[in-house]
Phi, psi and omega in degrees: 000112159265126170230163190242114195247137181249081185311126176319301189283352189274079192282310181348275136349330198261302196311320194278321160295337175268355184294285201296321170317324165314317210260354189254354184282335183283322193305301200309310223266316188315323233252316188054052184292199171245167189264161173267127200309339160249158170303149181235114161268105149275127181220155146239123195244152177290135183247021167210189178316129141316330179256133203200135171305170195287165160075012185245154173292082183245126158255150170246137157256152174233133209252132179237114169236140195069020152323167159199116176066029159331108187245347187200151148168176236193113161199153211240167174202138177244171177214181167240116181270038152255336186271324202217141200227137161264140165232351168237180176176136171192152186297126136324146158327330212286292213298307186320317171319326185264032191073168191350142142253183176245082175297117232198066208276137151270168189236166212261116186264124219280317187290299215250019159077030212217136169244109179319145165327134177268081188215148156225174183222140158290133205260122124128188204280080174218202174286145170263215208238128164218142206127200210221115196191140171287131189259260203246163137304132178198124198229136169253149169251127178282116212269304206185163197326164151125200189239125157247118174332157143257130182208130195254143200218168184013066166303111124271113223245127108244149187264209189285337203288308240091335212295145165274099176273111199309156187233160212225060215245127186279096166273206212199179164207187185205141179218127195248116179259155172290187173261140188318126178241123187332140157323087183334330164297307181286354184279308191268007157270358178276324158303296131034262200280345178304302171330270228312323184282309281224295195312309181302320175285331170305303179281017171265350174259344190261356161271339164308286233258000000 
């Protein structure tokens, strides 16, 4: 596999990725190219619990099933950047199976909630990927309390052909609890059980002595 991880301060790098994403979305429409006759279920699933305290971690995988000659693709995510902040992104197994890639990572823009077009391909003249698989990862930090969307955007299916495989699209959510503050009952057996140790260590020194 070959990649490129594209840094949020790197505008260079970012500007020259949407350029070809740009030049490749005019080609798709310029071209007319065709749709492929079957559905693609693009999903993103969580690969723990969904719901996670402030300061904790939830990944995501984005999941392709039944595919047939996946050869390329290409995808965006908005979020609510007050709840969930990204912090990794890295290419899945699945496309790779099927030889060499191109990885092409956007980076998570903190302010306005967005993970840039995404995308990879397969490199030289073969068969694309067919079957059932993860194209990427993606793992988030939970800034502060509420529910935010994952909501998957600009899909983009191409096979070896060119051909455009129509998609199917699973998003996601997140739900950030604030952190759990003890019960009153359960605050004073923990006092409680402290006296009881405090006490225990007292008189056990005043018999030392």
């Amino acid at each position: 596999m070959i990649g490129f991880d594209f840094r949020e301060d790197n505008m260079m790098d970012r500007c020259w990725m949407q350029r070809i994403v740009r030049r490749v979305w005019a080609c798709v429409f310029a071209l007319g190219l065709p749709l492929a006759a079957h559905a693609t279920a693009v999903t993103l699933t969580p690969t723990g619990p969904t719901t996670v305290a402030v300061g904790e971690t939830i990944t995501f995988d984005l999941g392709i099933s039944d595919a047939v000659d996946l050869f390329a693709f290409q995808f965006s995510l908005q979020f609510d950047p007050a709840i969930v902040q990204g912090l990794t992104l890295s290419e899945g197994p699945a496309l790779g199976t099927a030889g060499t890639t191109f990885f092409i990572a956007g980076a998570f823009d903190k302010l306005s909630g967005l993970l840039e077009l995404t995308g990879s391909s397969l490199i030289g003249a073969i068969p694309g990927f067919s079957g059932s698989g993860v194209l990427a990862s993606l793992t988030f930090s939970a800034l502060g309390p509420g529910t935010s969307a994952i909501e998957l955007g600009d899909v983009l299916l191409l096979d070896s052909s060119f051909t455009i495989a129509e998609a199917t699209l699973a998003s996601s959510a997140v739900v950030v609890a604030e952190q759990a503050v003890p019960e009153p009952a359960t605050l004073a057996l923990v006092l409680t059980a402290l006296a009881a140790a405090a006490s225990t260590r007292g008189g056990a020194r005043r018999r030392a002595g």
